[in-house]
N, C-alpha and C positions, 0 to 999 in steps of 0.2 A: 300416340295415335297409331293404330294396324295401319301396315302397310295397304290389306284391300278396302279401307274408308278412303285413304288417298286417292287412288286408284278409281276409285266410282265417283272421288267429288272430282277428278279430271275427264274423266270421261263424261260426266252431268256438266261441267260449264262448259265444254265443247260445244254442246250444243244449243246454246242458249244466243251467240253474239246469229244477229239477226241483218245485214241491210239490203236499200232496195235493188233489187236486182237491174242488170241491161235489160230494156225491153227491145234490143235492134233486132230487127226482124219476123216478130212477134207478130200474130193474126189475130182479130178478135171475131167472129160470129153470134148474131143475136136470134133472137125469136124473130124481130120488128126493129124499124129502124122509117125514123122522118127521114124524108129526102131532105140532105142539106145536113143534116145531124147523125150521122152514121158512127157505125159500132166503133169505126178505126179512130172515130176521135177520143175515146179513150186511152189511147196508147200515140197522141200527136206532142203530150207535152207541152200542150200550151192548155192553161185552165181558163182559156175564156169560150172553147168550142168545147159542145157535149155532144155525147150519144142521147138520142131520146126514143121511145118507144113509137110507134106510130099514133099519131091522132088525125088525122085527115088522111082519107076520105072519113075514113071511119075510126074508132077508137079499139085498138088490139088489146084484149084484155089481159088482164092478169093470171096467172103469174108472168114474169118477163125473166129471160134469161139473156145472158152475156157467158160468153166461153172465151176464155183467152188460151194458145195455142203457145207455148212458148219457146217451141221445135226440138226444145231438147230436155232431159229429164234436170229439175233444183232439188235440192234440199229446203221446201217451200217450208217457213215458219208463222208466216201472217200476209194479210193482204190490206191494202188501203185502199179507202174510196174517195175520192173528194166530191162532193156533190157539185151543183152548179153554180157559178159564182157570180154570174149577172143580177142576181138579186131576185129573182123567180123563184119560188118553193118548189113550182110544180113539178113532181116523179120524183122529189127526195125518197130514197129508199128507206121502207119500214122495217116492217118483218122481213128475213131473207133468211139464207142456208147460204154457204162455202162449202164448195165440194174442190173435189181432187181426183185426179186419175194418170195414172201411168198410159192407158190406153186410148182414152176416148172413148170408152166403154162400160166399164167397171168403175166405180166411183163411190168415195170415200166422203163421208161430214165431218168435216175436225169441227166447224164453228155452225152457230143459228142464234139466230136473238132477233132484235127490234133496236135501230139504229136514231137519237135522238133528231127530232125536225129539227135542224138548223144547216149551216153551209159549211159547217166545220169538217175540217179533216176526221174523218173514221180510220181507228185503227184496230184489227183485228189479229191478236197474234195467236198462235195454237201451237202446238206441241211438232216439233219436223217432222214433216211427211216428205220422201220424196212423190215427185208428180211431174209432168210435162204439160198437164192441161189446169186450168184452175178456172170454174165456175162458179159465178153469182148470182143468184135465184133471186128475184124481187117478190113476195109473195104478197107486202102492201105498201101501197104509198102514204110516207107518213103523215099526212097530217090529213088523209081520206080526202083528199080534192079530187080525185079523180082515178082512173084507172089504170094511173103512166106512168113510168120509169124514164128517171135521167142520170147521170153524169158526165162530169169534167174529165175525168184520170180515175185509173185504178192502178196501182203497182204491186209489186209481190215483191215478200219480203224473204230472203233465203241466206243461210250458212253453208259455206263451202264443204264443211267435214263434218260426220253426221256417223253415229254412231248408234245403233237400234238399241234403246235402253231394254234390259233385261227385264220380263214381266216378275222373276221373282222378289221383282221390289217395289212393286204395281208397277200403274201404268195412267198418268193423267191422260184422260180423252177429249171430249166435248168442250170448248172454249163455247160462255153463252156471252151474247154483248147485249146489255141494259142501254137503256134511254136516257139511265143515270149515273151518278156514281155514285155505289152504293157504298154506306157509310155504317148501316146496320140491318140488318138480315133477321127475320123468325121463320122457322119448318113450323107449317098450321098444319094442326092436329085433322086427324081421318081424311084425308085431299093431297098431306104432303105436298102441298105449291109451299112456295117461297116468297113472303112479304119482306121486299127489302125500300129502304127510303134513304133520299141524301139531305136535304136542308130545303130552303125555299127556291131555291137554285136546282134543277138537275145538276148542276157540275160546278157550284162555289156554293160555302155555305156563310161566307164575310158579307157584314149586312143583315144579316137575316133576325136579326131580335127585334121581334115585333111585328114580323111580318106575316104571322097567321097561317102560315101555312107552308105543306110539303111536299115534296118530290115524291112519286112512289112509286113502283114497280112490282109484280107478281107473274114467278116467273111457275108455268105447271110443267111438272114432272111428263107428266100423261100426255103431254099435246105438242111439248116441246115449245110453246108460246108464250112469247113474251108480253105483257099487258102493262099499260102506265094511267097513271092516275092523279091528277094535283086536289090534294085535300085541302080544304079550306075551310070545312064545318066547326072543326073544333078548335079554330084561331090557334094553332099552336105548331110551330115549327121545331119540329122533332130531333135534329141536330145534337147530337152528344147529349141525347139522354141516360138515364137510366131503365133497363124493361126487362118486366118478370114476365111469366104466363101462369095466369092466376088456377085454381084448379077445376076451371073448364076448359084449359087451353087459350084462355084470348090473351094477346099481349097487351101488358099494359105497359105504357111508355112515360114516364117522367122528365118533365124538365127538359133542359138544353137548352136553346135559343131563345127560345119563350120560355123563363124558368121556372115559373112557379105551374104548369099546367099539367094536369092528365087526359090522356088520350086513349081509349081502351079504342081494339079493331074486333070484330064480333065475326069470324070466319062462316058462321051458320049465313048470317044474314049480308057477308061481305060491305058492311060498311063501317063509320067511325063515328065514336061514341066520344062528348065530352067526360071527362069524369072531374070532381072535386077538384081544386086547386091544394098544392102540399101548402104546410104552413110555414115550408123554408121553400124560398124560390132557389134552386141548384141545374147543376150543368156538369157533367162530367162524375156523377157519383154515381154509386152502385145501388141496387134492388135485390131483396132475395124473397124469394117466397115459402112464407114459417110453414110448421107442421100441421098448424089451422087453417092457414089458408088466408090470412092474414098476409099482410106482402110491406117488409120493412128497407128504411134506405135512410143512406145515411153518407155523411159529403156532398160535397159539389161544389168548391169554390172557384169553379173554373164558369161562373157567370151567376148573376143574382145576387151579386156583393162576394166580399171575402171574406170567411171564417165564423167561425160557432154553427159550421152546417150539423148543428146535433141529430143524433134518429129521430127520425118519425115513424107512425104505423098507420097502414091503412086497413081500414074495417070494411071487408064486404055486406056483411049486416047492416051496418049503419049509412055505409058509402061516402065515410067519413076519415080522415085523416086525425092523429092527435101526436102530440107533441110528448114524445119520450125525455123527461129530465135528466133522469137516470143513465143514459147513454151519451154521453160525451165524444165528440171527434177528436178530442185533442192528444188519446192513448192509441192514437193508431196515423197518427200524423208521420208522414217521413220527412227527412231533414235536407227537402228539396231546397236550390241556393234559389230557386223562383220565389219563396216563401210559400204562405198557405194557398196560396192561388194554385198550386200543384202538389200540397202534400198530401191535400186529403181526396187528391182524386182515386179513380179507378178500384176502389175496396176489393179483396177477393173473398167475398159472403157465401158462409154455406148456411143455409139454413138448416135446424138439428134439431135433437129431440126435446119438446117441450118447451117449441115457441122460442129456444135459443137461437144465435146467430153465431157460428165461429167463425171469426176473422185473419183470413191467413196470412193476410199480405195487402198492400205491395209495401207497407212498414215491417222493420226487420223485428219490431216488438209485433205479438202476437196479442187478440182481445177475443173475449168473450160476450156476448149483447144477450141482455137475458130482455122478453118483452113485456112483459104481463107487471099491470101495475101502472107507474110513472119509469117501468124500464129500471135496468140496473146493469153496470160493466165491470166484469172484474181481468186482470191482465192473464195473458194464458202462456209467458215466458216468452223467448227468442225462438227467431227462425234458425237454430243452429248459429253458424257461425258466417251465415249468412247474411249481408248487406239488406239496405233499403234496392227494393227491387220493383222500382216505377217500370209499371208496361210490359213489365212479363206477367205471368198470368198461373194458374192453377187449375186445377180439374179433379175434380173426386171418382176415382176411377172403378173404387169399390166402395159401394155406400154399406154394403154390409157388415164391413172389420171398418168403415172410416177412412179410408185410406184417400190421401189427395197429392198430388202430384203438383209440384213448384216448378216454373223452368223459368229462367234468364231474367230480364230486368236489369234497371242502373240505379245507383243512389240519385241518379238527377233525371226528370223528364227526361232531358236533352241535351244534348251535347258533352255527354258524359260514357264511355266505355259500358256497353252494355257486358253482362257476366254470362256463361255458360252452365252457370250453376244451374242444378235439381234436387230437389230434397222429395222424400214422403213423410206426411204430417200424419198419423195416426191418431185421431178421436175418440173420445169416447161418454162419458160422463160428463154434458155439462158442467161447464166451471174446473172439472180438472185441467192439469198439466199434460199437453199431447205428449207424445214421443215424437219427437225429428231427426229421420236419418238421412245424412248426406249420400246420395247414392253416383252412379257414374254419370261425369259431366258428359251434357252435351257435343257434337265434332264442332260448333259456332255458337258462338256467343248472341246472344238474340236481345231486339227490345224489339215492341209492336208487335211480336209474333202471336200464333193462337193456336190454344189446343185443343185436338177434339178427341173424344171416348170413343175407343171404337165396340164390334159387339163382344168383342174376343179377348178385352179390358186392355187392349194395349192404346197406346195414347201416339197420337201424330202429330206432332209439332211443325206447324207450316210457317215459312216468310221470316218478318222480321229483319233488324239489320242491327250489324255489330256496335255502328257509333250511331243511337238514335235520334234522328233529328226530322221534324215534321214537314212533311212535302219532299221530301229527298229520299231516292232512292240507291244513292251514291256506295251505301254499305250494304247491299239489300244480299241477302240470303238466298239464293234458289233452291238449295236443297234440303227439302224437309226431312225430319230424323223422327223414328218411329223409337218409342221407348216402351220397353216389356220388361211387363214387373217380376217375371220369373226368374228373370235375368238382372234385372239393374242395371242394364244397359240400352244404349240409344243405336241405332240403326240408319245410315242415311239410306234416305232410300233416290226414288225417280226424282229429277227438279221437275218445276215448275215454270211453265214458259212467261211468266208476269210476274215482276218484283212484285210482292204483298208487302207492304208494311205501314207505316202511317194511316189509320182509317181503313185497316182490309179485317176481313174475319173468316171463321171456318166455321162448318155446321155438318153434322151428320145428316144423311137423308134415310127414311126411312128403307129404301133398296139397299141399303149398307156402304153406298157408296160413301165419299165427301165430296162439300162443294165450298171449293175457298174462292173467294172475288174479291171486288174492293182495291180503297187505296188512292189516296189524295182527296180531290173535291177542293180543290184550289184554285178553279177561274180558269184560266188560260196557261194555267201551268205545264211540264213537261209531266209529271208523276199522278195526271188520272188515270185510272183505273176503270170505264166503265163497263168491267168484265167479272167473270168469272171464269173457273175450269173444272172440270168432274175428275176427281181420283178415284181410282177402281184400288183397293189395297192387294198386300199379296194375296189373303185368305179369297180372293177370288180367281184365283189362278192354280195349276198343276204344277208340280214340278218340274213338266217339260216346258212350260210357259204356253200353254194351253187355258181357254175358260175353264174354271172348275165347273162341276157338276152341282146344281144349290136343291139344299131340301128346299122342300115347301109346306108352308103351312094351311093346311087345307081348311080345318074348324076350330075354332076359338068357342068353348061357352060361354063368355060374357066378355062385353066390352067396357064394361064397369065392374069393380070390384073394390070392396074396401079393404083396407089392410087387412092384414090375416088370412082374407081368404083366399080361396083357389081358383087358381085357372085350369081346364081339363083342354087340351090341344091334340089334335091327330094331324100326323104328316104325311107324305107318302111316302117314306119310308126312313129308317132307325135315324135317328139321334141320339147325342148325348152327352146335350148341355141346351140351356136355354138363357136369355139374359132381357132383361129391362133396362132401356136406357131412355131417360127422360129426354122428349122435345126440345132441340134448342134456340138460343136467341143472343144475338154477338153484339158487339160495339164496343171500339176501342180494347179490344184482346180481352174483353171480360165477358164470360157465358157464367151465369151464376145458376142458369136453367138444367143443364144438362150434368148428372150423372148416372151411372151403373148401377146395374144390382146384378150380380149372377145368382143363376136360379139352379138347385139339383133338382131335377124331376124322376117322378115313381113312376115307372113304366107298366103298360102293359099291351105286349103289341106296338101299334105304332099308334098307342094313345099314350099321354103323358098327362101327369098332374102337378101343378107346381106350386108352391104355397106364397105370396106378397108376403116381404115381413111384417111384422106387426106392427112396429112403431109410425106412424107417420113422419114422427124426423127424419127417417131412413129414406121411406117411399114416401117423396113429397105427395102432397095431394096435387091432381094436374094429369097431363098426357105423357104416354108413357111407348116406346115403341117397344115390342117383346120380339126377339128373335130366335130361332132355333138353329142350331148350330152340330152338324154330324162329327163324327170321328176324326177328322182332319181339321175342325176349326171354320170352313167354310159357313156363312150362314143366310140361311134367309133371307126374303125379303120382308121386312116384319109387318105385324099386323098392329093395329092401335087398341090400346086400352087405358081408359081412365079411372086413373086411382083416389077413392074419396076415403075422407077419414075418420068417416062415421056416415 
């Protein structure tokens, strides 16, 4: 290991240890205040007296602020709320903002979201800011009873020694807090919000088989707001499914709790669709969607019995499911000690040319899924010399040459040494033999972690934890490592202020950012997660650690195109390079959704032409974000297009 990876993972867990700070002496100021329930009772220490907004004579509306003064400058990491513990809902806080300020003046959002209705302890942690003032914004009361703000206690959570991480290795910003804990996340096409869901439970998903229903949340980019929603139309609790986004973009969700069920969400018309029941009921397997558009899966013995979860395929034509013979689970089984209740979870499915499926993992033997027919599998060799690799994950970072990126995993769900391992799998030929080259391990060992594609084809490995074991954040990872294929080597970059691992995921957003959340869903456990946080990477920054400067894409001629053909784009000004990365969709460290395509374009002026490749195995059919990218690698914010394949 270089001396300077040292060096940045020490200065990166510096500042992550977090506790509640002294409040002695501490002022609070509000907007409104009942007589009798004043501001300063949040800062008394005793949770049976609250602060409440005014309702008599009259009712003080909304928004309601709360200011705490804490006379001297923290290294502030997160803040806690306790709502009010007499058994009253009324003025639970909804929607809100967390601000910061050095002055009382000038002021800073590390966090914003929508806080779930109940009396529970809220916790909110965000990336160190110093500050001396820390504001709480009520924007709504959660459960809309009326127009008031309450609490018990608020504390502020701070680390002594605080060290400004370098932007040239980004820079996480925005902590969003959900209503849930999210357990699976989709980026929906042309809107770029965020459909994430946990079980029938906002925050446990034990119990839930049979219960018809789930947690949901949609978090917009554009408004900054958080929205929640309990589905109950299509009887089927979503929990550890399987989910592709078919080639209009709607996700479709498989199995889990309820295991034999389909649920498609219809982003046009925002609501939820039953679809056919599979002919294997599963939980815990993988989806990929073929070159037709077709959408294949296969495992799941993690609920709806154990073992022979063989492939099936679904027909959008038909809106029919059928039972692949041909395609067997037991060639891609790992040699978990849980038995098949764990071996044939998690698949890493890429869908390929001509209705193929490659199978890269998390078995160290490698398959090939052909579909058409009664289906047929033939073996596609070892991953190198690399292990069963349960819960690490893969990514296709260049669908053009095939290229897909392996990272970490353990021969055992759990409690088993995860590995540091990365390989690149090369593609090509249905049914051939890939090539697998062992390339530079990762600086930690990972399980539970997730990867995401960025526009600039480098891969970000977020969370995860060395010894993988479910609900436990005891070995958790803070610092994510960026892997560059030019290099073949990994990069640690900024932590992250929230263990990710167990039930967390990562997603590219279409502004180029990422958004990792998630993590637990275990009842009253210590390891939920009902967060997320926004990475800005470095391609968004200067070398002096300044915002870059981003092209932009001004016009797109079509927002549909079928393989082969062209997109004509003008920016305001040169580029040169552009890239396609498909829409993604998480759960349990598998996106089977999202790959790359770099694109050369023919210039003329600050018009560009660029050509989709031709095969549909390549360019799945489905949403697709296109980004333009200048001289320095910076890029766009991308614009949406959908790829059909005829």
């Amino acid at each position: 290991m270089r001396l300077p990876k040292l060096a940045t993972l020490f200065i990166s867990l510096t500042t992550l240890v977090a506790a509640q700070t002294d409040r002695t002496g501490w002022t609070a100021t509000a907007d409104s205040f009942q007589p009798g329930n004043e501001q300063a009772k949040v800062l008394d220490g005793n949770t049976g007296t609250i602060w409440h907004s005014q309702y008599s004579p009259s009712n003080a509306p909304l928004p309601h602020t709360i200011t705490l003064d804490m006379k001297k400058t923290y290294n502030v990491n997160g803040l806690t709320y306790l709502p009010r513990q007499d058994g009253n809902s009324n003025g639970n806080i909804g929607q809100h903002k967390i601000q910061l300020s050095l002055d009382g003046n000038s002021w800073s959002t590390p966090a914003f979201g929508t806080y779930l209705d109940d009396s529970s302890l809220k916790t909110t942690p965000f990336s160190t800011t110093p500050a001396r003032y820390v504001r709480l914004i009520a924007l709504t009361e959660a459960g809309g009873r009326g127009p008031w703000t309450s609490a018990a206690e608020i504390n502020i959570l701070s680390t002594a020694s605080y060290n400004p991480p370098p932007t040239r290795l980004g820079q996480w910003t925005s902590t969003l807090d959900f209503p849930i804990v999210p357990a699976a996340a989709v980026v929906l096409r042309n809107t770029g919000k965020v459909l994430l869901w946990s079980s029938y439970k906002p925050t446990d998903f034990s119990g839930g088989s049979g219960s018809g229903k789930t947690a949901t949340a949609i978090y917009d980019p554009a408004t900054g707001t958080v929205s929640q929603r309990l589905i109950t139309n299509t009887q089927h609790d979503m929990f550890c499914p399987g989910i592709s986004l078919d080639v209009n973009g709607r996700p479709f969700v498989t199995g889990g709790n309820d295991a034999a069920k389909l649920s498609i969400y219809d982003p046009s018309a925002d609501n939820w669709i039953a679809g056919p029941s599979m002919k294997i009921s599963r939980g815990y397997q993988a989806s990929a969607t073929l070159s037709d558009g077709r959408i294949f899966t296969i495992g799941g013995s993690w609920s709806g019995g154990q073992g022979n979860k063989n492939g099936e395929v679904y027909s959008p034509s038909s809106n029919s499911w059928s039972l692949l013979s041909g395609c067997p689970v037991a060639p891609m089984l790992t040699a978990d000690s849980a038995g098949v209740y764990r071996a044939d979870n998690h698949g890493w499915l890429f869908g390929w040319k001509g209705g193929s499926v490659f199978q890269a993992g998390p078995s160290k033997a490698m398959n090939w899924y052909f579909t058409t027919g009664s289906g047929s599998q033939k073996a596609a060799g070892l991953r190198a010399a690399d292990p069963d690799a349960m819960n690490g994950n893969a990514v296709m970072y260049d669908a053009v040459n095939g290229k897909i990126l392996t990272t970490g995993g353990a021969v055992n769900y759990q409690d088993t040494q995860a590995t540091a391992n990365a390989h690149v799998i090369t593609i090509g030929t249905p049914g051939n033999t890939p090539s697998v080259a062992k390339v530079g391990s990762m600086t930690t060992a990972r399980g539970f972690a997730n990867s995401v594609v960025l526009p600039n084809g480098k891969v970000l490995v977020i969370g995860g934890e060395s010894l993988p074991v479910p609900f436990s954040d005891n070995t958790a990872s803070f610092t994510p490592e960026l892997y560059d294929p030019a290099t073949s080597t990994f990069t640690v970059v900024n932590p992250i202020a929230v263990a990710r691992t167990y039930h967390s995921w990562g997603l590219l957003l279409p502004d180029a950012t990422v958004l990792s959340g998630g993590g637990g869903l275990c009842g009253g456990c210590s390891t939920n997660h009902p967060n997320a946080q926004i990475y800005k990477p470095p391609y968004l920054f200067t070398s002096s650690g300044s915002e870059a400067s981003r092209p932009t894409i001004n016009s797109i001629s079509t927002t549909n195109v079928v393989v082969g053909g062209k997109i004509t784009i003008t920016t305001n000004r040169a580029v040169s390079s552009f890239s396609l990365v498909r829409f993604g969709s998480a759960t349990h460290s598998v996106n089977t959704d999202q790959r790359r395509i770099p694109l050369t374009p023919t210039a003329s002026g600050l018009t560009y032409t660029v050509t989709v490749p031709s095969d549909s195995g390549v360019a799945l059919p489905g949403p697709w974000m296109i980004f333009a990218l200048d001289s320095a690698g910076v890029p766009s914010v991308a614009k949406t297009v959908l790829i059909r394949s005829s």
